[in-house]
N, C-alpha and C positions, 0 to 999 in steps of 0.2 A: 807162610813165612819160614825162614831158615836164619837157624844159630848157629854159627859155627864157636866153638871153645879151645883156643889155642892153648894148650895148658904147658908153661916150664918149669920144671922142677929144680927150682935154686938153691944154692949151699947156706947155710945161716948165716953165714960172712959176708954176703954176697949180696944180701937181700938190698937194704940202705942204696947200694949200688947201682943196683938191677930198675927196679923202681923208679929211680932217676931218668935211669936208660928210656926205659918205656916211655917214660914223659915226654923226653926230649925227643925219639923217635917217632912218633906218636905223629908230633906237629910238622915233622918235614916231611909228611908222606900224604898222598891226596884219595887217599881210600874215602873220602866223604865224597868225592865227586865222581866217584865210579857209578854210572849206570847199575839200578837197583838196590844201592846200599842205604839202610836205615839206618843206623847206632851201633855206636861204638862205646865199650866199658872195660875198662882198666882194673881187674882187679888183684888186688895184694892179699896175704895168704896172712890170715889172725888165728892164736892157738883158738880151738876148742875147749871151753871150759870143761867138755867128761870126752874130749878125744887127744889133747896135748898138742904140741905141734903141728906145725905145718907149713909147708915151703912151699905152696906152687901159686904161683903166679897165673893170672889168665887173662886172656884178650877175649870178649866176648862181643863179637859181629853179629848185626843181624841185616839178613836180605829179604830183598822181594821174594825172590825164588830161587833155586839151583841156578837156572842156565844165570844169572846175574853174579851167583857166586862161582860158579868156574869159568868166567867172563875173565874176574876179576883176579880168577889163580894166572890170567893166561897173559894180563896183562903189563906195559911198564910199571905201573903203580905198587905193582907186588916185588916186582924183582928189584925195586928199589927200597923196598922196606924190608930186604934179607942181605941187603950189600953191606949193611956197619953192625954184626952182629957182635954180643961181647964175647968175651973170650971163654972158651969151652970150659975152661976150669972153675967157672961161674956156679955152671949147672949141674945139679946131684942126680941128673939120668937125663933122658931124650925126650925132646918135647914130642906132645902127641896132640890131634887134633881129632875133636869129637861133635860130629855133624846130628844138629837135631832138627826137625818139623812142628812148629808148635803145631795143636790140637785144636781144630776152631768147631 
């Protein structure tokens, strides 16, 4: 199985914002009916009681395998959920995306 972890780094103004975004983005887009796709997790950025802050946002995906998830980089479903992105001035750096395998 395969995680991929979208991770965006938001401005603290931004967050209340962003969070919404996700929501709302979330439901107009048909990643649940892409061939191999398991779950999908929204997650919002909570201070660390002994680390402080923290801003990043994440989309956490999970697939069958690889070839289902660069299926689904190749497909409409993806380029329609990068068309209404918010506005750059949102974000406190560049989103990065970090691919795992879980361990069976």
């Amino acid at each position: 199985m395969i995680v991929v972890m979208t991770k965006f780094p938001v401005k603290p103004e931004h967050k209340e914002a962003y969070a919404e975004h996700l929501k709302a983005s979330v439901s107009r887009h048909s990643v649940e009916e892409q061939p191999g796709f398991e779950d999908m997790r929204l997650l919002a950025p909570h201070p660390s009681p002994h680390g402080g802050e923290n801003n990043m946002f994440i989309i956490e995906t999970t697939w069958l395998d690889m070839p289902s998830f660069l299926a689904y980089t190749q497909s409409d479903a993806f380029k329609k959920s990068h068309e209404n992105m918010p506005p750059h001035d949102w974000f406190a750096g560049r989103p990065s995306v970090e691919i795992y395998e879980t361990i069976d």
